[in-house]
C-alpha positions as CSV (number, residue, x, y, z in Angstrom):
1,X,53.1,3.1,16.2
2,X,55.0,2.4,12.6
3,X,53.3,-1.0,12.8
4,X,49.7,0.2,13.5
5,X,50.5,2.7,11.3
6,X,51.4,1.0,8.2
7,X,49.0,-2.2,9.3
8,X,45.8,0.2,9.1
9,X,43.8,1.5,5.5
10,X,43.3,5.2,5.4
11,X,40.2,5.5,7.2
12,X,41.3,3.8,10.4
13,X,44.6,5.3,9.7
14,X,42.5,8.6,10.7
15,X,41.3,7.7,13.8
16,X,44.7,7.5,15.5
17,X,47.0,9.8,13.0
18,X,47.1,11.9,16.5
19,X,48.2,9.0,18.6
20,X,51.8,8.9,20.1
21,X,51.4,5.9,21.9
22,X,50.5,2.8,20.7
23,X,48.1,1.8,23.8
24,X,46.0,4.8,23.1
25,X,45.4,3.7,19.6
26,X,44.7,0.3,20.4
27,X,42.0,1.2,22.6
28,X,40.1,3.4,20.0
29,X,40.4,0.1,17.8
30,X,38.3,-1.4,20.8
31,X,36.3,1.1,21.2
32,X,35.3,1.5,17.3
33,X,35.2,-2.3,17.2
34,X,32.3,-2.8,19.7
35,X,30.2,0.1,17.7
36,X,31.1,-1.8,14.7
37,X,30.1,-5.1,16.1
38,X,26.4,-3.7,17.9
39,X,25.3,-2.2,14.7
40,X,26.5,-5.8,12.8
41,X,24.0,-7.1,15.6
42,X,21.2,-4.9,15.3
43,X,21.6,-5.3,11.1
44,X,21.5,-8.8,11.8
45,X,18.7,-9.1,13.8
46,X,16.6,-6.6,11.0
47,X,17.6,-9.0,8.8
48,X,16.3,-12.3,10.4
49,X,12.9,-10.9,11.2
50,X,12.5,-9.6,8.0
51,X,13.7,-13.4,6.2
52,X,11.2,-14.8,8.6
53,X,8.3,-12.7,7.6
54,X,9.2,-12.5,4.0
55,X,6.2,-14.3,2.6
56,X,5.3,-14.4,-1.9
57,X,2.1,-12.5,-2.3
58,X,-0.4,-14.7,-4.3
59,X,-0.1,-12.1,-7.5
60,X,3.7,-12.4,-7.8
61,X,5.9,-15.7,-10.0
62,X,8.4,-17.9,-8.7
63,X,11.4,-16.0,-10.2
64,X,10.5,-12.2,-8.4
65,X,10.0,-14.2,-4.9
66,X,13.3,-15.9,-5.6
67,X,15.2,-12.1,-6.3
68,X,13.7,-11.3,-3.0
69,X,15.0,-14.2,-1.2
70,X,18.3,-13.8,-2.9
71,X,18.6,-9.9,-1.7
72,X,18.2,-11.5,1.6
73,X,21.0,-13.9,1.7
74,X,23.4,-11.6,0.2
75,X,22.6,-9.1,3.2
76,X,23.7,-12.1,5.1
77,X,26.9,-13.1,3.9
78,X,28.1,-9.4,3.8
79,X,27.6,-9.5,7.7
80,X,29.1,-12.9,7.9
81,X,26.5,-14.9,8.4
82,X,26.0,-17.7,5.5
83,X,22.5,-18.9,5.1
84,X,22.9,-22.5,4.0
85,X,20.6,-24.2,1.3
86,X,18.5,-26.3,3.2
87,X,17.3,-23.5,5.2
88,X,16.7,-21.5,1.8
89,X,14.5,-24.8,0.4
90,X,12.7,-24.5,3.8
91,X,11.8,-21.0,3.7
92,X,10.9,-21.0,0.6
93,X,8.3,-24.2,0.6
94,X,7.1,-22.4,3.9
95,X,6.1,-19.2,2.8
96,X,4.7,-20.3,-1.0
97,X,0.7,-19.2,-1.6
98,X,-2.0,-22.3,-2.0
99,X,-1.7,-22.9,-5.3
100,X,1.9,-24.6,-5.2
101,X,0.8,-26.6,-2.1
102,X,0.1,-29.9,-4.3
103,X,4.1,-29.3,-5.2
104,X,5.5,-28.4,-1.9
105,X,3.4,-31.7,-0.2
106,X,5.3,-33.7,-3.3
107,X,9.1,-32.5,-2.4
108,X,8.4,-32.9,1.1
109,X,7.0,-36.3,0.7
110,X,10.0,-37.2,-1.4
111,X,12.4,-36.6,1.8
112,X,15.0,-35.4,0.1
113,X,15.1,-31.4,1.2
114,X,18.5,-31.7,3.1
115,X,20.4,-32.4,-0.2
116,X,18.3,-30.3,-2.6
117,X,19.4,-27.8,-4.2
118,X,17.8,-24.2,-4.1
119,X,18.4,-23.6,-7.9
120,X,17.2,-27.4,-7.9
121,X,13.9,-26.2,-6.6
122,X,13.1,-22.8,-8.0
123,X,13.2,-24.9,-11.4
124,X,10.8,-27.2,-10.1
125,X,8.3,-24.4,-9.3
126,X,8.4,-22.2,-12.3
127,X,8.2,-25.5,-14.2
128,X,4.5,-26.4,-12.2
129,X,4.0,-22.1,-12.4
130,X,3.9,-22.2,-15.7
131,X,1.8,-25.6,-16.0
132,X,-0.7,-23.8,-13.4
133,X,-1.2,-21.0,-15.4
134,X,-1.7,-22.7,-18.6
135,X,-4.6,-24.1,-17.1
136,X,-6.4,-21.7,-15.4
137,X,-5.8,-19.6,-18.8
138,X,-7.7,-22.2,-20.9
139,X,-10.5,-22.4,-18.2
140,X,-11.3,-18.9,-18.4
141,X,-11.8,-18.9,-21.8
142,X,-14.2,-21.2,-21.7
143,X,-15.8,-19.5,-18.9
144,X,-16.5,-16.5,-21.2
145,X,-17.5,-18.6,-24.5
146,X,-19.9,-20.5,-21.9
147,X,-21.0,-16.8,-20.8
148,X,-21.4,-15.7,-24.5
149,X,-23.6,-18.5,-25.2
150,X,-25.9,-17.7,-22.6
151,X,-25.8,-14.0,-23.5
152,X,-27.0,-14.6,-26.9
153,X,-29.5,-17.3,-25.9
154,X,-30.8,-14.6,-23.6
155,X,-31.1,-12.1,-26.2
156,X,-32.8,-14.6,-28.9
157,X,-35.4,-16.0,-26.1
158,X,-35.9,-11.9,-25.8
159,X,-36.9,-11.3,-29.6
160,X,-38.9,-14.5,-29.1
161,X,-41.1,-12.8,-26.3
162,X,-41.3,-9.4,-28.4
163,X,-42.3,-11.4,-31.6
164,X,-45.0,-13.3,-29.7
165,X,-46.1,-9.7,-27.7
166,X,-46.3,-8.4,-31.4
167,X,-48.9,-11.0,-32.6
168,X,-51.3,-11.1,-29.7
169,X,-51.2,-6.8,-30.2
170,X,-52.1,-7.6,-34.4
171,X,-54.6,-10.4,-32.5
172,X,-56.1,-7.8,-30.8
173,X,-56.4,-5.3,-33.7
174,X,-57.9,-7.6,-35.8
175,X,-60.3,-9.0,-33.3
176,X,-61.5,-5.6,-32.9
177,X,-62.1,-5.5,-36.6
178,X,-64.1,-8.7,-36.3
179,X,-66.5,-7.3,-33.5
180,X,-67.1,-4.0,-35.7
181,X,-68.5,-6.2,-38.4
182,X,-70.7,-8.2,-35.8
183,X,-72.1,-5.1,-34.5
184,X,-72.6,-3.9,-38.5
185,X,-73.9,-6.3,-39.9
186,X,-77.3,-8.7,-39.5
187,X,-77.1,-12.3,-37.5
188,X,-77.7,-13.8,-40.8
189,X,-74.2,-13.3,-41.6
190,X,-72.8,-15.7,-38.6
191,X,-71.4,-17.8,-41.3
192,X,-69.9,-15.3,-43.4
193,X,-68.5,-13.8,-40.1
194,X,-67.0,-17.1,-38.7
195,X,-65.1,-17.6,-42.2
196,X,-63.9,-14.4,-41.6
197,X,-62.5,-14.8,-38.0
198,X,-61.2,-18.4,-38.9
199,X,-59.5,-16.5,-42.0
200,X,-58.2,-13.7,-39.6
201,X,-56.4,-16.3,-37.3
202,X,-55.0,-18.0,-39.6
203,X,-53.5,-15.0,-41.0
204,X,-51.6,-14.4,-38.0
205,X,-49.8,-18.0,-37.3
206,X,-48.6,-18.1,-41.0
207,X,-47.3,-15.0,-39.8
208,X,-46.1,-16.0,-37.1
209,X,-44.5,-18.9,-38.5
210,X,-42.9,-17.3,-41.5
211,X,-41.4,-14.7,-38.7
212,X,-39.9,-17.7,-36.5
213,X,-38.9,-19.4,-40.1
214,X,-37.0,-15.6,-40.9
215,X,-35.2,-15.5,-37.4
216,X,-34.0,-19.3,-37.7
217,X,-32.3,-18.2,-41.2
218,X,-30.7,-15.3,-39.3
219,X,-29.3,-17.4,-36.4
């Protein structure tokens, strides 16, 4: 008992204080060992099922998928179970979104994933991460300048159609005009009346040209 006593750290040293014999203190030391090893079990098994299904969301980087993975492996060791890299490298090629899978088809194809290294490889990613991202920045950008483009094209094609609606409405005014006078004024006039319709038109394009002249200098 002096042996299990001073071979013990306070909290087992609890559990069989009350002991006189030495047999009934090993036995709770069995018995608390088999609870302790269950629940390792159990925590392990969470554990695996959780690593297996651990998958990086397609809004997430390399380095918060990496933190996750870490967390993982540390809940691992603790328990005694070491997770060794290649399995690490594997998970981690496994369970990458689309865009990385022009990388992960490049390290495999290279056949060297037994000796790699997992800081090795989450270099390698956030390195093509951030090449990715540079480019799909740039191509929204010109998305929107393409969309802008076509939003003001839109709106000048649209002050073309009002400007041409406003010269048929000042056609129509002054073609009323022009029938007034015919219905004033004797047939004899029909020359005096044609200068004045030909007058009329003419009237309008230079208006209308001086109009589309005014919007060119604006645009």
């Amino acid at each position: 008992m002096n042996a299990l006593f001073n071979g013990v750290d306070k909290n087992m040293f609890r559990w069989i204080k009350q002991c006189t014999v030495a047999k009934d203190a090993l036995e709770i030391f069995k018995t608390a060992h088999k609870g302790t090893s269950k629940v390792k079990s159990s925590r392990l098994q969470l554990l695996t099922t959780k690593f297996e299904n651990l998958k990086m969301m397609e809004d997430e980087n390399i380095q918060g998928y990496y933190m996750n993975i870490l967390d993982i492996a540390n809940s691992f060791d603790s328990l005694g179970e070491k997770i060794s890299d290649e399995k690490l490298v594997r998970k981690i090629l496994r369970s990458l979104p689309k865009r990385f899978d022009m990388k992960v088809t490049a390290i495999e194809e290279a056949q060297y994933i037994s000796s790699m290294k997992v800081d090795e490889l989450i270099g390698s990613l956030q390195k093509f991460e951030i090449i990715v991202n540079n480019k799909t920045g740039k191509k929204g950008k010109d998305i929107a300048f393409v969309s802008n483009v076509d939003a003001e094209e839109t709106q000048e094609n649209h002050e073309d159609d009002e400007s041409l609606l406003e010269a048929i409405v000042l056609l129509g005014r002054q073609f009323k005009k022009i029938l007034k006078q015919v219905d004033r004024r004797p047939m004899s006039n029909g020359q005096n009346i044609r200068f004045n319709i030909d007058k009329q038109q003419s009237n309008v394009k230079k208006a209308r040209t001086d109009e589309k002249s005014n919007q060119s200098k604006g645009v």
